[in-house]
C-alpha positions in Angstrom: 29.2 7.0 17.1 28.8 3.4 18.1 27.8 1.4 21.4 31.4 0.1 23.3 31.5 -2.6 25.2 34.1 -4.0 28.2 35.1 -7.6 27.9 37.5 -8.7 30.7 39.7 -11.6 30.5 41.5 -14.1 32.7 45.4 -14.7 32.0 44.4 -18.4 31.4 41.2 -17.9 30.3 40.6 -16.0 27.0 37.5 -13.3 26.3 34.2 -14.1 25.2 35.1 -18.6 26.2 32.3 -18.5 28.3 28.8 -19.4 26.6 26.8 -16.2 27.6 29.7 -13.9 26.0 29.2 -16.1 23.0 26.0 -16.2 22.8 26.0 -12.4 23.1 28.6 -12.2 20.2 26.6 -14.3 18.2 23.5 -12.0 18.6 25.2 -8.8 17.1 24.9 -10.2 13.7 25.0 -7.5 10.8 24.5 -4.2 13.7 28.5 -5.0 14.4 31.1 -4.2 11.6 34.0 -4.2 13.4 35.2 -5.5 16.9 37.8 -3.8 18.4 39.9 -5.2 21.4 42.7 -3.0 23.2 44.8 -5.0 25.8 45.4 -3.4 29.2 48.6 -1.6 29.2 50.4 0.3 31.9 50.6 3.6 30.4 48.6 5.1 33.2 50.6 4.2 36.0 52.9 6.8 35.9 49.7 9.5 36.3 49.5 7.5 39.6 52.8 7.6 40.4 53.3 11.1 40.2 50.4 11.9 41.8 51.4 9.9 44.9 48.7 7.7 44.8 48.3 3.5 45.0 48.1 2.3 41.3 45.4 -0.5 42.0 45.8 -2.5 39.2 50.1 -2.4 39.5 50.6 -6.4 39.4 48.6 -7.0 36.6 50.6 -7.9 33.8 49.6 -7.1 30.2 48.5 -9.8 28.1 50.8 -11.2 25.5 50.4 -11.3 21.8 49.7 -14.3 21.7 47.2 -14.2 24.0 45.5 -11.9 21.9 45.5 -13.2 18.7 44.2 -16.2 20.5 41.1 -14.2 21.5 40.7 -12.4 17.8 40.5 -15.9 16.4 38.0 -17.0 19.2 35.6 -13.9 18.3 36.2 -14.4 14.5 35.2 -17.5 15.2 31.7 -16.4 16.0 31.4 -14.3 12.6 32.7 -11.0 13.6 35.7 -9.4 12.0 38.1 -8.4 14.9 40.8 -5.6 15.3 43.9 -5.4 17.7 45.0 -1.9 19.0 
């Protein structure tokens, strides 16, 4: 089994822009042979909602496809081959 990693994003901003995620991508080199990114969906808000409790992340919106294939590019960019989920 691999290592997994979180990388957030801002809706205007996409992951891995800023120069220390970069420079972290760039370090992976040949260890990494696959990047996979999952955008956040809402699947688990329903688990909240039926067990009465506040969903805390209920106005964030999902990021749109575009968005996302924006942000494989960017991490192809730095060498790594990238997969949606």
């Amino acid at each position: 089994m691999g290592n997994s990693g979180v990388l957030t994003l801002d809706r205007e901003d996409c992951c891995c822009s800023n120069d220390i995620d970069r420079q972290f991508c760039l370090e992976l080199g040949p260890a990494v042979k696959l990047v996979q990114i999952l955008p956040y969906h809402r699947l688990g808000a329903v688990k909240y909602e039926r067990l009465q409790k506040k969903y805390a992340l209920a106005t964030l919106e999902p990021p749109s496809n575009e968005h996302m294939d924006n942000c494989k590019k960017l991490i192809e960019s730095y060498g790594l081959k990238v997969q949606i989920h």
